[in-house]
C-alpha positions as protocol buffer text, in pm:
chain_id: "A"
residue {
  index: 1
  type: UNK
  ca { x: -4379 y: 8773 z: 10064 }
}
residue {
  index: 2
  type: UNK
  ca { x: -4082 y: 8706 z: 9878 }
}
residue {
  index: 3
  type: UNK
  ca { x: -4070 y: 8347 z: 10050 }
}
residue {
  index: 4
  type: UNK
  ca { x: -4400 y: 8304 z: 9942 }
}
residue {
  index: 5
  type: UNK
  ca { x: -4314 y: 8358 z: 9615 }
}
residue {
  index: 6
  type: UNK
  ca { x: -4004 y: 8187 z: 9671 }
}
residue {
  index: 7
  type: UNK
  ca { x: -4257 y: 7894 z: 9785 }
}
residue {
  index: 8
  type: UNK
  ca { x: -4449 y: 7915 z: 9474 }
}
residue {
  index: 9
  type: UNK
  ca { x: -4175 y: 7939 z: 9223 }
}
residue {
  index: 10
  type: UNK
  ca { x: -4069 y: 7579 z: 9361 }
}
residue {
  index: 11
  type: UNK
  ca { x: -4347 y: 7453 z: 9382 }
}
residue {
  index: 12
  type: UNK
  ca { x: -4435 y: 7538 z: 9015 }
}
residue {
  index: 13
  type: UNK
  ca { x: -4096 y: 7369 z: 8912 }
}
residue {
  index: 14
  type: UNK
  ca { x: -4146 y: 7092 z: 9110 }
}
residue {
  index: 15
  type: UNK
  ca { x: -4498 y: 7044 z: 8929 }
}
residue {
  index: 16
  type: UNK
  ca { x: -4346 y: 7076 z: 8613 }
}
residue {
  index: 17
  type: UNK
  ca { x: -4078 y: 6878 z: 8624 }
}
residue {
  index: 18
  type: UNK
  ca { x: -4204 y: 6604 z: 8790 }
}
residue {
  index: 19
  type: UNK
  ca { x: -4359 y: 6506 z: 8486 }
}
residue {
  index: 20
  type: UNK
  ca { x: -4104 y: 6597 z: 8279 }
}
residue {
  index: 21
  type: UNK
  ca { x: -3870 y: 6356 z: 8532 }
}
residue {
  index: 22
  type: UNK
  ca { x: -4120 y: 6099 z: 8385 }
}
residue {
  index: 23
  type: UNK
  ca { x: -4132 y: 6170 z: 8051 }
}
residue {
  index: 24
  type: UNK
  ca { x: -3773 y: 6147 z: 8083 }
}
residue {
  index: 25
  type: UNK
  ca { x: -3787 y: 5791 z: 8252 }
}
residue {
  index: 26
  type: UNK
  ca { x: -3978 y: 5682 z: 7963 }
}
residue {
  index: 27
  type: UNK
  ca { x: -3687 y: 5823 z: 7712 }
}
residue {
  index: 28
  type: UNK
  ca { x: -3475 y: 5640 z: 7933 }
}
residue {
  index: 29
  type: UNK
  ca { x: -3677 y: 5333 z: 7951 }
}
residue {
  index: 30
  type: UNK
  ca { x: -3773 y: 5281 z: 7574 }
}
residue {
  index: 31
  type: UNK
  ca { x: -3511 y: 5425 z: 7432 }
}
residue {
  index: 32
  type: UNK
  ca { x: -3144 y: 5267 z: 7291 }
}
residue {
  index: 33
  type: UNK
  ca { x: -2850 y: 5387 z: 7427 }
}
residue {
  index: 34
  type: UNK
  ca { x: -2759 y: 5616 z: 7144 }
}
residue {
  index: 35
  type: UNK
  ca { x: -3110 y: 5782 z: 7201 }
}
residue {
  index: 36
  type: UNK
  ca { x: -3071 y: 5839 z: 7531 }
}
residue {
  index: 37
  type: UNK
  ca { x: -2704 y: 6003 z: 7503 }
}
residue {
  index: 38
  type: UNK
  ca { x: -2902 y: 6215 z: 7189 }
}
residue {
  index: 39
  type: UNK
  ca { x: -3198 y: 6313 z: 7431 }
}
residue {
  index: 40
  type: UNK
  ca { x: -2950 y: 6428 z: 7713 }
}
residue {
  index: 41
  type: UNK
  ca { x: -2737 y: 6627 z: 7474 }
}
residue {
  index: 42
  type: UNK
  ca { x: -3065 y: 6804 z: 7363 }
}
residue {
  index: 43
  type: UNK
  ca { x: -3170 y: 6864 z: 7718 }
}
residue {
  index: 44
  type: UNK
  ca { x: -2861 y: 7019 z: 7838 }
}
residue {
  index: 45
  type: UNK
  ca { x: -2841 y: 7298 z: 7850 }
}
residue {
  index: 46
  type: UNK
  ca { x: -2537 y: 7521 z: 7690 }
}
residue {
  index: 47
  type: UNK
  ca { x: -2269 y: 7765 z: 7912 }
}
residue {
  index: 48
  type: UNK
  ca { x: -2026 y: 7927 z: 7744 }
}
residue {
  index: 49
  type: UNK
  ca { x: -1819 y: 7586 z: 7549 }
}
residue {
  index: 50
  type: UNK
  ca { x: -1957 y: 7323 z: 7761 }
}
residue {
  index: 51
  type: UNK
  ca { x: -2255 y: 7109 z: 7800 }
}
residue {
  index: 52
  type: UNK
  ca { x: -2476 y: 7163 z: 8134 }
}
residue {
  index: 53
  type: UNK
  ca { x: -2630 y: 6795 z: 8219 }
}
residue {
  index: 54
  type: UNK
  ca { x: -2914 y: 6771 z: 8468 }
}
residue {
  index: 55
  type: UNK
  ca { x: -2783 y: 6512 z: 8691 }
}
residue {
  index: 56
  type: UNK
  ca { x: -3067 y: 6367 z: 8710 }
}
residue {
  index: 57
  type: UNK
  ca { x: -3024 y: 6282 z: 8350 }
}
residue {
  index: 58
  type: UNK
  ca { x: -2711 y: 6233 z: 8367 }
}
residue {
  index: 59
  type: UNK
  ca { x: -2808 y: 5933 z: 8626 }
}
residue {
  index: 60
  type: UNK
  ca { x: -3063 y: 5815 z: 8473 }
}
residue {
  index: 61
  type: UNK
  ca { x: -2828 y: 5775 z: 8147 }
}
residue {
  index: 62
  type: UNK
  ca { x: -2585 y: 5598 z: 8377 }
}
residue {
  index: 63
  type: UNK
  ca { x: -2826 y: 5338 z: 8478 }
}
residue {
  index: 64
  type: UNK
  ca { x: -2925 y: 5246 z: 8191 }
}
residue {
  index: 65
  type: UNK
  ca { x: -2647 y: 5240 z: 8053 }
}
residue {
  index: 66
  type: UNK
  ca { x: -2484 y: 4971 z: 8317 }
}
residue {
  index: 67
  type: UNK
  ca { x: -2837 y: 4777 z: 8330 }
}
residue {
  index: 68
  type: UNK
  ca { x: -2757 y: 4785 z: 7891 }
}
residue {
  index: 69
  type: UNK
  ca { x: -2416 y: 4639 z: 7968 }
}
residue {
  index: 70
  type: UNK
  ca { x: -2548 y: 4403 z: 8249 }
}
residue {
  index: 71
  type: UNK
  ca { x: -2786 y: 4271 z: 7998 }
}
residue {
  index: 72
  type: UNK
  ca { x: -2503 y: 4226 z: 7757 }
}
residue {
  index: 73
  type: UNK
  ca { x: -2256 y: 4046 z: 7950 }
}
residue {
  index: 74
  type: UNK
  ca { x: -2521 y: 3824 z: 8083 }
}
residue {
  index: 75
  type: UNK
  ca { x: -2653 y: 3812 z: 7707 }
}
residue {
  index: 76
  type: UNK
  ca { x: -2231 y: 3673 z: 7702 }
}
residue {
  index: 77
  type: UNK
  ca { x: -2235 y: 3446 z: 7938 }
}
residue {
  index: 78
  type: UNK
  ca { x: -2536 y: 3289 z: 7859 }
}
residue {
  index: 79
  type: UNK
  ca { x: -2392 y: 3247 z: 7482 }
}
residue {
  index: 80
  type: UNK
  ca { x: -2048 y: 3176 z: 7607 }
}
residue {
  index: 81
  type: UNK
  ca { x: -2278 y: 2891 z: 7818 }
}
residue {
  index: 82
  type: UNK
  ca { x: -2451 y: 2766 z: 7498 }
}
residue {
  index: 83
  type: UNK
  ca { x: -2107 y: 2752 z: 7311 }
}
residue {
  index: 84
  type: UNK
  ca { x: -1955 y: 2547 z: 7587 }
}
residue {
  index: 85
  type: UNK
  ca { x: -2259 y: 2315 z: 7589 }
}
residue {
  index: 86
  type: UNK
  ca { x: -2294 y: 2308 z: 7221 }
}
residue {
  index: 87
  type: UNK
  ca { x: -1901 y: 2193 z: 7228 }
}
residue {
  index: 88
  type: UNK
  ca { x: -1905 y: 1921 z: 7486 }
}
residue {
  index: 89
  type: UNK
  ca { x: -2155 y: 1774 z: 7258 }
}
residue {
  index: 90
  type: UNK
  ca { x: -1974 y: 1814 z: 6942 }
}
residue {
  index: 91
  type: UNK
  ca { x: -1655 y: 1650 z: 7138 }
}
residue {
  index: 92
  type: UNK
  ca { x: -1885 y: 1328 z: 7283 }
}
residue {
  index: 93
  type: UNK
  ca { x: -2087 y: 1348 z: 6909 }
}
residue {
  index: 94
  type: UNK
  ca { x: -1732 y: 1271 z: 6737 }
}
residue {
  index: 95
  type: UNK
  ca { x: -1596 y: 1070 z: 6971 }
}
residue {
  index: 96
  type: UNK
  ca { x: -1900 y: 838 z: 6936 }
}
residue {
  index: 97
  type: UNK
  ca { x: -1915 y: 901 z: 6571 }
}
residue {
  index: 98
  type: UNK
  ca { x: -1503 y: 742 z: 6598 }
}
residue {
  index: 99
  type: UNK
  ca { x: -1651 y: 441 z: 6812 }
}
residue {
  index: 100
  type: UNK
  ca { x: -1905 y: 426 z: 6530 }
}
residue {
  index: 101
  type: UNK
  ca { x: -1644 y: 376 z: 6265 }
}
residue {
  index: 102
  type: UNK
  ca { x: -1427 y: 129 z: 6483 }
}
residue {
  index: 103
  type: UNK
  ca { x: -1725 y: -90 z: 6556 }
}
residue {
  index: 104
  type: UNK
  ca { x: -1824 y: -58 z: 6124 }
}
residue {
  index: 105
  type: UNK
  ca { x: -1422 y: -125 z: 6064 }
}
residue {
  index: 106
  type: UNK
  ca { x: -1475 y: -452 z: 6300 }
}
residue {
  index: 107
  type: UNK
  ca { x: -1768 y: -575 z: 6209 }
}
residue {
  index: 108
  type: UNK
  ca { x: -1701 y: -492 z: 5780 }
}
residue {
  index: 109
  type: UNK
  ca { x: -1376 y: -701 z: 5840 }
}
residue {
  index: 110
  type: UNK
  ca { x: -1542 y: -1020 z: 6053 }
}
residue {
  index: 111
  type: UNK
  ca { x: -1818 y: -1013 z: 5764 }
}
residue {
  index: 112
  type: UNK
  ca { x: -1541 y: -1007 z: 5421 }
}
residue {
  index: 113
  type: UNK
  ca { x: -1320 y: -1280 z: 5685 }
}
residue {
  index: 114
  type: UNK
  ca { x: -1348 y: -1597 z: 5809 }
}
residue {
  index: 115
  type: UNK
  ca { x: -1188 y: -1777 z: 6112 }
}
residue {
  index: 116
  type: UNK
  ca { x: -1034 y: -2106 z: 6000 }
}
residue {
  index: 117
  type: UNK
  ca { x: -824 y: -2285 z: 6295 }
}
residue {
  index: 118
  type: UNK
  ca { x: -827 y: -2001 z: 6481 }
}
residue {
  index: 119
  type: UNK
  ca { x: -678 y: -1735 z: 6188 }
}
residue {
  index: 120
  type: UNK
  ca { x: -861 y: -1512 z: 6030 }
}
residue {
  index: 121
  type: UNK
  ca { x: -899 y: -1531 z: 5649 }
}
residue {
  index: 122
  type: UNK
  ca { x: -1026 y: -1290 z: 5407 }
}
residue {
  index: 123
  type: UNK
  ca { x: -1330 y: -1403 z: 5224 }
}
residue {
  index: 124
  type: UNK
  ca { x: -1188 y: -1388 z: 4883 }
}
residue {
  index: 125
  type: UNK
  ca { x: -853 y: -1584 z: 4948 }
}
residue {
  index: 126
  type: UNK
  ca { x: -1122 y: -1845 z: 5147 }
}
residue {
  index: 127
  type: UNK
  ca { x: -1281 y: -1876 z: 4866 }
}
residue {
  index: 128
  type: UNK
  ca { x: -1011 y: -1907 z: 4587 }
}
residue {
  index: 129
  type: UNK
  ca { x: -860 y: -2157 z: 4868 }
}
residue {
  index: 130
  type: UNK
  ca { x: -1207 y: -2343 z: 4800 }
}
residue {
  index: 131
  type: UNK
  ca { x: -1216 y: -2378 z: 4431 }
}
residue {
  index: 132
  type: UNK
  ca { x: -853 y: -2462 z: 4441 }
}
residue {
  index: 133
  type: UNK
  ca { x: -941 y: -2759 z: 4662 }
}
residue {
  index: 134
  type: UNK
  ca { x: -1227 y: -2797 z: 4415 }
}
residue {
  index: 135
  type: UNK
  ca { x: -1080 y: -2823 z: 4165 }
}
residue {
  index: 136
  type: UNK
  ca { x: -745 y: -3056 z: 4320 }
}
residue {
  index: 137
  type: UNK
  ca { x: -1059 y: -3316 z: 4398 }
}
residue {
  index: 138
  type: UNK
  ca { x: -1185 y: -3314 z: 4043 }
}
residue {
  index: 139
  type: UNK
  ca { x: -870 y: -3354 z: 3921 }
}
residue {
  index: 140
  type: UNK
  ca { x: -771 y: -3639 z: 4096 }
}
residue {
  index: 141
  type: UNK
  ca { x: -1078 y: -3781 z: 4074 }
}
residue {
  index: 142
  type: UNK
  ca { x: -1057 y: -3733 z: 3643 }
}
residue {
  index: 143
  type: UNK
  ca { x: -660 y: -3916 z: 3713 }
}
residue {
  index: 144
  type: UNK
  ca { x: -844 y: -4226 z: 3947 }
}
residue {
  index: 145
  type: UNK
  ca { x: -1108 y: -4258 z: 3694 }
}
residue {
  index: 146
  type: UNK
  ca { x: -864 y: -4272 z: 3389 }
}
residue {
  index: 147
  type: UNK
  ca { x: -613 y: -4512 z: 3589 }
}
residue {
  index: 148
  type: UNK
  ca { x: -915 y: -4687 z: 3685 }
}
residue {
  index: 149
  type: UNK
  ca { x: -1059 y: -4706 z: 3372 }
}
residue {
  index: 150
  type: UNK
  ca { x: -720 y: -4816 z: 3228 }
}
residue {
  index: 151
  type: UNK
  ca { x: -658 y: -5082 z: 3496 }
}
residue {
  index: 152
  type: UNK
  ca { x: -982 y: -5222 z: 3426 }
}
residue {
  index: 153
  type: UNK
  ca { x: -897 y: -5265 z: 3062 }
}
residue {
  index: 154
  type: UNK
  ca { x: -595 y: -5451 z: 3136 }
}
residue {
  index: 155
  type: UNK
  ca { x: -772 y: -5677 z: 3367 }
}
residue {
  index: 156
  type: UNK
  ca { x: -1006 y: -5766 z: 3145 }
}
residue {
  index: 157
  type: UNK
  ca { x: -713 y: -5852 z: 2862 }
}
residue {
  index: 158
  type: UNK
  ca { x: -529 y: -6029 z: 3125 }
}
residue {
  index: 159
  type: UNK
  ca { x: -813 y: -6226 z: 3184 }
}
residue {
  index: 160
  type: UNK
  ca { x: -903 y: -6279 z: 2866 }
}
residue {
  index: 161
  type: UNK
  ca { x: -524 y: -6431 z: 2813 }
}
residue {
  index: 162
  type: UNK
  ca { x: -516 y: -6623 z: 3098 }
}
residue {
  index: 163
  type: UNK
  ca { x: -867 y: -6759 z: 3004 }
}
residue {
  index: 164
  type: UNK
  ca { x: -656 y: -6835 z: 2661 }
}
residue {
  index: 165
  type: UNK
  ca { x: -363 y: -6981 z: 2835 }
}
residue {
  index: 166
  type: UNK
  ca { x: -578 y: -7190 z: 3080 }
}
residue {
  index: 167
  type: UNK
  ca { x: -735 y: -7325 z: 2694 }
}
residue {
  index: 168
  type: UNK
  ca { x: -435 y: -7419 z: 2576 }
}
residue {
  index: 169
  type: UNK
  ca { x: -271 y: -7523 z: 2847 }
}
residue {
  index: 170
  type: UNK
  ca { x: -598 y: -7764 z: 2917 }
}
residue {
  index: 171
  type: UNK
  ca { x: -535 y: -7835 z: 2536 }
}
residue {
  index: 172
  type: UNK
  ca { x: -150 y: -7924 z: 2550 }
}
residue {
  index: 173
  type: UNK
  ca { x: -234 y: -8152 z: 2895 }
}
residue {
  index: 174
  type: UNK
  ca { x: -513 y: -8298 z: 2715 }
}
residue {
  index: 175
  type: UNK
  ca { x: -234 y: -8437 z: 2455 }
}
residue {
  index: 176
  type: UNK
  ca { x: 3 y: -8449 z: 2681 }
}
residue {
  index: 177
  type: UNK
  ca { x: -229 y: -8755 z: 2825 }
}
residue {
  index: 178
  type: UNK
  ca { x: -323 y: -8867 z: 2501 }
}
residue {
  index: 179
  type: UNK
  ca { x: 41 y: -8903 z: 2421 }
}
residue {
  index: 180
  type: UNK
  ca { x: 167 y: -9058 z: 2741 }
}
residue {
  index: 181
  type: UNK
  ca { x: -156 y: -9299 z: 2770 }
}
residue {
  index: 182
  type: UNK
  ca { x: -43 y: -9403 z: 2403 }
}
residue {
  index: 183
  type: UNK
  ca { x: 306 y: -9417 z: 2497 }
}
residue {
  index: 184
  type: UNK
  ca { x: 232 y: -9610 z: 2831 }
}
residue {
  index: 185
  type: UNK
  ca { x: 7 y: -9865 z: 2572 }
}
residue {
  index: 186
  type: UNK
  ca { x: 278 y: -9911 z: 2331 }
}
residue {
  index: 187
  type: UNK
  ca { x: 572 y: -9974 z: 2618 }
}
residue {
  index: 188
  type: UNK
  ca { x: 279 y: -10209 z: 2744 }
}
residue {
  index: 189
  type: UNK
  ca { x: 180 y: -10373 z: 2454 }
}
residue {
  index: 190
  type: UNK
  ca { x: 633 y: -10402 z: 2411 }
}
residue {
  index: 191
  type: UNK
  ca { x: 667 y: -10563 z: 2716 }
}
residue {
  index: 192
  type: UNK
  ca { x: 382 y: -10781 z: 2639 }
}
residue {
  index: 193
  type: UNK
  ca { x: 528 y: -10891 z: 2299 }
}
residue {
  index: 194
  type: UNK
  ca { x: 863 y: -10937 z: 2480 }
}
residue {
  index: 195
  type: UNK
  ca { x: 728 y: -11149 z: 2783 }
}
residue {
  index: 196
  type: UNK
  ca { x: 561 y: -11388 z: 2525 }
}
């Protein structure tokens, strides 16, 4: 009889705990980890100074406990991942943002220059270079026109005096002639009074 009871007295824990053993894997399940340590400090029992655990708690604890950690440091390396990832792209992000700014450097510099027999000129000195010529051209072109102008006026006078000296040079000939025909006349009409 007494195994019989023996029998029964097991198999009346067993039937108890077994759903307490679930009621404890939902604790375990649900719960964080301070919970769970919280829950198996309530559940032990006390001898003397110490804590009794059930080890089936006590396992149970563990477990989660390493799946909690498992879940962390893949939570870690998944981050860790993410950072790595996150810094390649920063790295190729700046490096193309420096290509960016060398290509803007170039291609602000070809627009303010100019290539002029091969050199390359800033716009502004191009242009003051310009006006300068510019402004060369109309002078010398203000000089020709004056010394023109000038050259003009003194061959007009010249003409004008060598249309006077032509006049009075036609006007000395003219009685030049008159003078030598007379003079040839009278030496004529001499000679004739002398041959008679």
């Amino acid at each position: 009889m007494r195994k019989i009871g023996r029998y029964i007295v097991i198999l009346i824990t067993i039937v108890i705990v077994t759903p307490l053993s679930a009621q404890d894997e939902d604790v375990f399940k649900e719960s964080s980890i301070s919970d769970q340590f919280e829950y198996v400090i309530k559940k032990s029992n006390t001898y003397e100074q110490f804590k009794v655990v059930r080890y089936n708690h006590l396992m149970a604890l563990k477990k989660s406990s390493l799946d909690s950690l498992k879940k962390q440091q893949t939570t870690i390396a998944k981050n860790e991942s993410e950072i790595n990832e996150l810094k390649a792209t920063q790295n190729e992000l700046e490096t193309n943002l420096a290509n960016l700014k060398k290509e803007l450097e170039t291609v602000t510099r070809s627009k303010d220059s100019m290539s002029i027999f091969g050199q390359e000129i800033d716009k502004a000195a191009y242009n003051s270079i310009m006006w300068g010529i510019v402004f060369v051209l109309v002078g010398l072109s203000v000089a020709l026109f004056f010394m023109y102008k000038r050259s003009h006026v003194v061959t007009k006078e010249t003409k004008e005096r060598l249309t006077e000296v032509e006049e009075e040079y036609e006007n000395h000939r003219k009685t030049a002639l008159k003078r030598e025909q007379k003079l040839a006349r009278d030496l004529m009409d001499i000679k004739l009074k002398n041959n008679l």
